[in-house]
C-alpha positions, 0 to 999 in steps of 0.5 A, a space after each residue: 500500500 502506497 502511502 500519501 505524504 504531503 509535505 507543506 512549504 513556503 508559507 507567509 513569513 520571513 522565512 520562507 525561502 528557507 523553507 523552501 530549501 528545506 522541504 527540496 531536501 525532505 522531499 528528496 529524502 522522502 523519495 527514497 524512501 519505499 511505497 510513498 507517494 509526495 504530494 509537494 504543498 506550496 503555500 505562496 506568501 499570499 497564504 495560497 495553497 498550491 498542488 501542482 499549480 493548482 489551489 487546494 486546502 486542508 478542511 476542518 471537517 475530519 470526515 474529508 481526510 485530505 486535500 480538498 481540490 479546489 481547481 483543475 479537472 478533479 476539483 471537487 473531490 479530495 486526495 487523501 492524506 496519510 500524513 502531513 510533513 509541515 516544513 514551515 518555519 516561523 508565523 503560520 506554519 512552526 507557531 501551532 497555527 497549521 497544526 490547530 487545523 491538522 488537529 481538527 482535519 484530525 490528520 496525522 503530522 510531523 513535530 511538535 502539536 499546538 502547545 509546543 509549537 506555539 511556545 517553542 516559537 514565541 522566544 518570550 513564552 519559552 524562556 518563561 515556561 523553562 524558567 518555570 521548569 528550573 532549567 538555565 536560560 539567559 537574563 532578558 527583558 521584554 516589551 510591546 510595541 505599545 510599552 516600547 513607544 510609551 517608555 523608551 528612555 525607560 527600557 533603554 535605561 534598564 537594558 543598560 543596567 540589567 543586561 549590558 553591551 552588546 546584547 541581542 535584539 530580537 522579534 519574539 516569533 521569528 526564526 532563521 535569525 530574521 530581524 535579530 540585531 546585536 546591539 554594542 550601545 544605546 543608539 544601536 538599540 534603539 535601530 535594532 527594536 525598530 528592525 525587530 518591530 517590522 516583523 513582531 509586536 513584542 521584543 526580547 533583548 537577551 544579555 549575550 552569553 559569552 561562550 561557545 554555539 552547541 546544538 542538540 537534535 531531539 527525536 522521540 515522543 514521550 521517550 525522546 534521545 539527543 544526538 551528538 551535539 555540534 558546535 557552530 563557527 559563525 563567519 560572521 560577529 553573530 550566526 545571523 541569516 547570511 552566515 547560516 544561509 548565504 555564506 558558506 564559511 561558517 564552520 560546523 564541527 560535529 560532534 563537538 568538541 566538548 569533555 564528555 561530562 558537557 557532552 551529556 550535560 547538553 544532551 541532557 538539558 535538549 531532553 529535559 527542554 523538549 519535554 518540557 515545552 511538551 514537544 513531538 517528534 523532533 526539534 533542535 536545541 541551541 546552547 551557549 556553553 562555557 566549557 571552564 566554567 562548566 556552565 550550560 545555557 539554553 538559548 532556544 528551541 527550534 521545533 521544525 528546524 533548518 533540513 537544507 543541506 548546511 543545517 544541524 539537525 539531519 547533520 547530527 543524527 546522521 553522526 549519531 549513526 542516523 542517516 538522514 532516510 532512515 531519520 525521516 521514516 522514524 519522524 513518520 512513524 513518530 507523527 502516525 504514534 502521535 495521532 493514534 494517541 490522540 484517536 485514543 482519547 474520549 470526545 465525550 464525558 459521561 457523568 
């Protein structure tokens, strides 16, 4: 029986071209792959969704079980789907939004349901919820565009007091580093919000953590393992957009060179960090490690990381002995565990 994967790519955010790099890699691992049908889903920066030039939609009506075909010869009837691989990135598509309507459709898809997705992606909720969870993240201050333009001088003082320079500017849903500024002083500050601001209504200014960039791939549902973590060499003063995409002289350096009591410290904390923000079926964690001070920070959570040929996470795994067809069938079958876990779950209550 051959299986339907659609896999969902572009989307309206920021991030777009970076999905579709992404999903040309899944897609191309998912063909090598036995008895599975692609189904390649590009929704354009309208929020248009296209099949094969042809617009189509997921329903939330769970009787329909597929793409509803809007145009064509066939529109009017539905393709079914035995699975949604989303390779979204950023605002309508990681933030929980897709995966609301995939609930709903009640189809099984890959990676991290409505909660996860929502807060793995809201910088500010993250770093709250594991703050919660007693886990080491950053000191940071956060604002509205409203609070921003009420009291400016007021969030500049306290960044200067509290945090420092140079510090990290950031929108709070956003990723692929689009619209992250680092500031060295006040006037740059103030440039950096207005940057974040074209692309989110809250910022998060973050203290810079001195130290070295680790990354940890998580693959699991309730029992997740971490890879081998990798250490990032940014060709540039920070790991921004044109260093993790455009440039190809950022080093990787798998595994990472790391004593081993760090080594599994930092896989430990992308376990604990998965966990805790109730996450599925993978994502990748970013660190900063101070290897003398033995000191670990966790910087963030990516729940539908980079898969273009430079990123981290299929990277990992393949040295952790993973290679990637073999990652991408596993992150099938933890998608289709998910779902029939959830079909498990009563609708009804009787008193």
């Amino acid at each position: 029986m051959i299986k339907k994967v659609a896999v969902l790519y572009g989307g309206r955010s920021g991030e777009h071209e970076v999905s579709v790099r992404s999903a040309a890699a899944v897609m191309d691992g998912l063909k090598q792959l036995n008895n599975l049908e692609v189904l390649p889903v590009f929704i354009a920066k309208d929020g248009t969704w296209l099949l094969h030039g042809n617009r189509v939609a997921f329903l939330p009506d769970p009787n329909i079980g597929g793409l509803y075909l809007l145009e064509g010869e066939s529109a009017g009837q539905v393709l079914t789907v035995d699975v949604v691989f989303p390779v979204l990135h950023g605002p309508y598509g990681e933030d929980g939004t897709i995966q609301g309507l995939l609930e709903l459709a009640r189809l099984p898809y890959v990676g991290a349901g409505v909660a996860g997705s929502a807060v793995g992606m809201d910088k500010i909720l993250m770093k709250a919820v594991l703050q919660a969870a007693g886990l080491p993240v950053g000191e940071y201050i956060w604002f509205t565009a409203t609070g921003w333009t009420q009291r400016k001088q007021e969030y500049v003082a306290t960044v200067g007091e509290k945090l420092g320079y140079p510090c990290f500017v950031k929108p709070a849903n956003l990723g692929s580093s689009v619209g992250i500024t680092k500031a060295y002083n006040s006037e740059e500050l103030i440039a950096a919000v207005a940057e974040a601001l074209q692309y989110d209504r809250r910022v998060l200014v973050e203290k810079m953590l001195a130290g070295l960039e680790i990354e940890c791939s998580v693959l699991g549902n309730d029992d997740p393992l971490a890879s081998l973590p990798g250490q990032i060499i940014p060709c540039n003063d920070f790991y921004d957009y044109r260093a993790k995409y455009l440039d190809d002289r950022s080093r990787l350096i798998i595994p990472a060179e790391l004593p081993p009591e760090t080594t599994e410290k930092v896989r430990e904390l992308a376990v604990k960090t998965f966990t805790a923000l109730d996450c599925a079926g993978y994502a990748r964690v970013d660190f900063f490690v101070q290897v003398e001070e033995g000191r670990v920070w966790i910087n963030e959570i990516n729940t539908i990381p980079g898969f273009t040929a430079i990123s981290m996470y299929p990277k990992l795994w393949e040295a952790s002995g993973l290679p990637f067809p073999r990652l991408l069938q596993k992150m099938l079958e933890l998608a289709e565990e998910r779902a029939r876990q959830t079909a498990s779950l009563k609708t009804e209550y009787e008193s």
